[in-house]
Each structure stands twice: as C-alpha cells, then as structure tokens.
TORPA-4810 file (N, C-alpha, C, O; in nm, 3 decimals):
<nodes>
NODE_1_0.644_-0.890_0.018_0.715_-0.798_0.104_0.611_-0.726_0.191_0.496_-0.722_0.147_X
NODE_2_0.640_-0.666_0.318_0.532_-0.661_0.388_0.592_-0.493_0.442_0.703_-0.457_0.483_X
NODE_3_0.457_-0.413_0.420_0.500_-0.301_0.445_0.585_-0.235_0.540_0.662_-0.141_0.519_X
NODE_4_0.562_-0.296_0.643_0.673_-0.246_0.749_0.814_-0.243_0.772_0.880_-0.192_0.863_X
NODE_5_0.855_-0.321_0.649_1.013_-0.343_0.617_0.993_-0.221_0.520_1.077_-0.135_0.546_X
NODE_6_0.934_-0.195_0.445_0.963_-0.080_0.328_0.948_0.029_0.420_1.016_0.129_0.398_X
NODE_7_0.884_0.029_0.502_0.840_0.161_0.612_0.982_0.172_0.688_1.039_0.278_0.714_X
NODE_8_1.014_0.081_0.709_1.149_0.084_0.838_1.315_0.096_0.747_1.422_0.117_0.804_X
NODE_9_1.298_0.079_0.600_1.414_0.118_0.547_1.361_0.258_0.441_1.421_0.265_0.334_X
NODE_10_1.272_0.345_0.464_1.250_0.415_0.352_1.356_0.471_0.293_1.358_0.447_0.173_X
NODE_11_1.450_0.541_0.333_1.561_0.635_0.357_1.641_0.510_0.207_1.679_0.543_0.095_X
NODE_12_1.641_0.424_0.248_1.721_0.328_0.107_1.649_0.316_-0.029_1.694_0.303_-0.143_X
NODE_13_1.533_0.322_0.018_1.408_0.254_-0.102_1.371_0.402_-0.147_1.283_0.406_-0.234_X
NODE_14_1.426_0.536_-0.098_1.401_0.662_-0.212_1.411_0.634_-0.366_1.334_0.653_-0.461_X
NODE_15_1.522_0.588_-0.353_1.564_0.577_-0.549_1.479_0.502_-0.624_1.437_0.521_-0.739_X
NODE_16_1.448_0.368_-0.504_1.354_0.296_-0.599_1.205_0.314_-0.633_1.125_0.248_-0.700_X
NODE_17_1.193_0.450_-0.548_1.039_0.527_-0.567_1.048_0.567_-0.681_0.995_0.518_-0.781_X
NODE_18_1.121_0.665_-0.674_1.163_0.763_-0.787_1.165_0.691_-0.945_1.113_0.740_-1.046_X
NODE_19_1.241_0.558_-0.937_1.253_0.549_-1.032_1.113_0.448_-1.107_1.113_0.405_-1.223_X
NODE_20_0.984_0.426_-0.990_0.930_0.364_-0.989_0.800_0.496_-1.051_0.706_0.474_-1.128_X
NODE_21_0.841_0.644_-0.977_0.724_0.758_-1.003_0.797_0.852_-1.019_0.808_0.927_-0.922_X
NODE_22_0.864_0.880_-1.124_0.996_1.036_-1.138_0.949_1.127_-1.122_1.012_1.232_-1.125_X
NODE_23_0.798_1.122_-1.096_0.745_1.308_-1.078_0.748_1.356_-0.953_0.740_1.474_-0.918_X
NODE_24_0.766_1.202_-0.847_0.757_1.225_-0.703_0.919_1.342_-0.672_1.019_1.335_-0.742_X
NODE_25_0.905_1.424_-0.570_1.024_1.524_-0.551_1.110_1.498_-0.433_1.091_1.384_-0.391_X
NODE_26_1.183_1.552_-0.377_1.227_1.459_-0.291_1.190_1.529_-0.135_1.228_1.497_-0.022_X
NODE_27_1.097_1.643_-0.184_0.996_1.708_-0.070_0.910_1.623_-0.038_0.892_1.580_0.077_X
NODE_28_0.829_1.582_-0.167_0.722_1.467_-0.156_0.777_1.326_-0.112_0.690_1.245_-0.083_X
NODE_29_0.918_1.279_-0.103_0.939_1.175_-0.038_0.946_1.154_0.113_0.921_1.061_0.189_X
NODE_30_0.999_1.310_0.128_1.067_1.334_0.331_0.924_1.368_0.370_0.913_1.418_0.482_X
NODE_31_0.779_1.346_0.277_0.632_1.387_0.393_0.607_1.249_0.370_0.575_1.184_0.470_X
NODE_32_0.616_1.179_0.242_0.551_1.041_0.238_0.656_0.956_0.394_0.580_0.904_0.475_X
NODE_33_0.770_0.946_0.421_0.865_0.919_0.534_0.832_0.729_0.569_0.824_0.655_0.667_X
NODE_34_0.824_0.722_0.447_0.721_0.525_0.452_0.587_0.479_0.498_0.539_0.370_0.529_X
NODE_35_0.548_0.592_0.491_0.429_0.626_0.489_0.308_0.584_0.426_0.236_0.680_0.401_X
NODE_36_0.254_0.462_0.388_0.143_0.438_0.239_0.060_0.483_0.228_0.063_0.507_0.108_X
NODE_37_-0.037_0.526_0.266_-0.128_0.628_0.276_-0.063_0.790_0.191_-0.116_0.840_0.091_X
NODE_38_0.054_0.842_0.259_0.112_0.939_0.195_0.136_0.937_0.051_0.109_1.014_-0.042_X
NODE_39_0.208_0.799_0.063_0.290_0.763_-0.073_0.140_0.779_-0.224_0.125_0.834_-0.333_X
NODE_40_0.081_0.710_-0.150_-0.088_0.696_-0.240_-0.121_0.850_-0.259_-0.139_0.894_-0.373_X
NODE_41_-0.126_0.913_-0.172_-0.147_1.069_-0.214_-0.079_1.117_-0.289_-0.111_1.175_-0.393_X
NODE_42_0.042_1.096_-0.238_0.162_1.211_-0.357_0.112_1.115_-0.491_0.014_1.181_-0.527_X
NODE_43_0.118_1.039_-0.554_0.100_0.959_-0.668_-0.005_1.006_-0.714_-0.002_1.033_-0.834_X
NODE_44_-0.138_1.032_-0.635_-0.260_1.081_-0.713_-0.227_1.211_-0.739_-0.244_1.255_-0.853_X
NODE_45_-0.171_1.298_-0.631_-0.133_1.414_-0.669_-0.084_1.477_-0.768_-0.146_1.563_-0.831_X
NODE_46_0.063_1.429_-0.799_0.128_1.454_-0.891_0.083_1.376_-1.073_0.101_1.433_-1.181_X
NODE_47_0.032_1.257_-1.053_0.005_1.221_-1.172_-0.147_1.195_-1.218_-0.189_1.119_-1.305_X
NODE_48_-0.223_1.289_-1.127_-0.361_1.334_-1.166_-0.444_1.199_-1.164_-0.535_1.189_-1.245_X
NODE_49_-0.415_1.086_-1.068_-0.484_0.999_-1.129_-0.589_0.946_-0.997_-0.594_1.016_-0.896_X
NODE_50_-0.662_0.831_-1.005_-0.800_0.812_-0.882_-0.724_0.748_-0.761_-0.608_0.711_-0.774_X
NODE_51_-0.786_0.737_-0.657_-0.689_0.644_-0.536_-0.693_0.524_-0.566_-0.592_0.457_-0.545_X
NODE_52_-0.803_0.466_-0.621_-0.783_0.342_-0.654_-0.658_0.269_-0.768_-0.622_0.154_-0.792_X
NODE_53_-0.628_0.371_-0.808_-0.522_0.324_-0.897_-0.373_0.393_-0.893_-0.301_0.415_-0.991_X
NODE_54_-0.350_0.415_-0.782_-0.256_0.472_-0.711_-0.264_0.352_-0.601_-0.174_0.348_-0.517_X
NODE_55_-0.337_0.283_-0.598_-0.373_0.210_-0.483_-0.291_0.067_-0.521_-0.200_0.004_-0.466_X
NODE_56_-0.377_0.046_-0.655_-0.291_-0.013_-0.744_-0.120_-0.060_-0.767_-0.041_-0.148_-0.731_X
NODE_57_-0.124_0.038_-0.835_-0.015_0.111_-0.839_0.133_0.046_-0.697_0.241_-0.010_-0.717_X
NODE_58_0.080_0.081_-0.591_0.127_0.096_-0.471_0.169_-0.037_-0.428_0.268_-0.067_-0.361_X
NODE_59_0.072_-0.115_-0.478_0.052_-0.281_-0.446_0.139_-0.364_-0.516_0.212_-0.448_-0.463_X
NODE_60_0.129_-0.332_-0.671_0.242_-0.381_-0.739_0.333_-0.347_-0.715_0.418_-0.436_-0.716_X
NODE_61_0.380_-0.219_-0.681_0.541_-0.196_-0.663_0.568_-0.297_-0.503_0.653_-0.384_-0.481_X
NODE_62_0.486_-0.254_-0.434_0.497_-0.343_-0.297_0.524_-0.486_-0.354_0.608_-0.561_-0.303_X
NODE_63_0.466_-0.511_-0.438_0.497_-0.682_-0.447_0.625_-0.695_-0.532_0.705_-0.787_-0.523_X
NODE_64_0.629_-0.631_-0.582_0.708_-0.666_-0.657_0.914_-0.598_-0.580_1.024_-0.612_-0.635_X
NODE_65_0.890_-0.555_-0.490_1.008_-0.539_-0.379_1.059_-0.674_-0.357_0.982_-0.767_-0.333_X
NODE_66_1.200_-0.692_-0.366_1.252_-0.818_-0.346_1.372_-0.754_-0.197_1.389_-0.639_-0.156_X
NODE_67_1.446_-0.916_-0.140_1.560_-0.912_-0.023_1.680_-0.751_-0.131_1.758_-0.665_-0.088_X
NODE_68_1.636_-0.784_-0.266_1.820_-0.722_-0.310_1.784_-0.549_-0.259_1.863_-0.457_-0.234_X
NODE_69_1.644_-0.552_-0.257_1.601_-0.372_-0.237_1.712_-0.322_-0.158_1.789_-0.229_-0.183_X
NODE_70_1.705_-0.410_-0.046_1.729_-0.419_0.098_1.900_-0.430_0.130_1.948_-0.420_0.243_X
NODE_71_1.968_-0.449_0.020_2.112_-0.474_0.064_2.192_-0.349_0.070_2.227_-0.322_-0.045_X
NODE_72_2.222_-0.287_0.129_2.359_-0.232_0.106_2.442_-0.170_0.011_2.558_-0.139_0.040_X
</nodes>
C-alpha cells in the first residue's frame, strides 16, 4: 500500500490507527491529518519509544493495509 492512498483517505483509516495505537487521541489524529512523519511522532510521543521503532512500527502497519481498509 503506498502512502498516499492512506494520506488521501485518513478521515476513514482513524479507527484503524487507533486500534492499531489506542493511546493515540483523536487531537493527536486531526495534527497527524495523514501525515507520516506526524503519525511517527505522536507514536514516539505517547508510547515513550525511539523513531526508529515507531518507524518500524509505521511500516508494518503500512504494509500490512489491505483494498478492504478502503471500502465503505
């Protein structure tokens, strides 16, 4: 999946943040706005951890995004 589809539907793919990082708020979602760079911050932020593994982190969920994210 290629970031710019997750960037261009964020507004759908909230829940699947959340349920991907439950500490994220939904303040910290409307600054992250599909944002990856953001998204990588709030994650280190909130769960105290290095960029590189937020980086991590970020990559797997990215890959692991399928077409059903995306339906309706």
């Amino acid at each position: 999946m290629n970031w710019e589809r997750i960037e261009g539907n964020w507004k759908q793919l909230k829940g699947k943040t959340v349920e991907q990082w439950g500490k994220l708020t939904d303040d910290d979602l409307d600054v992250v706005a599909g944002r990856r760079e953001q998204l990588t911050g709030k994650i280190q932020e909130r769960y105290g951890i290095a960029k590189d593994e937020a980086e991590k982190q970020v990559s797997a969920w990215e890959r692991s995004a399928t077409d059903d994210w995306f339906k309706p």
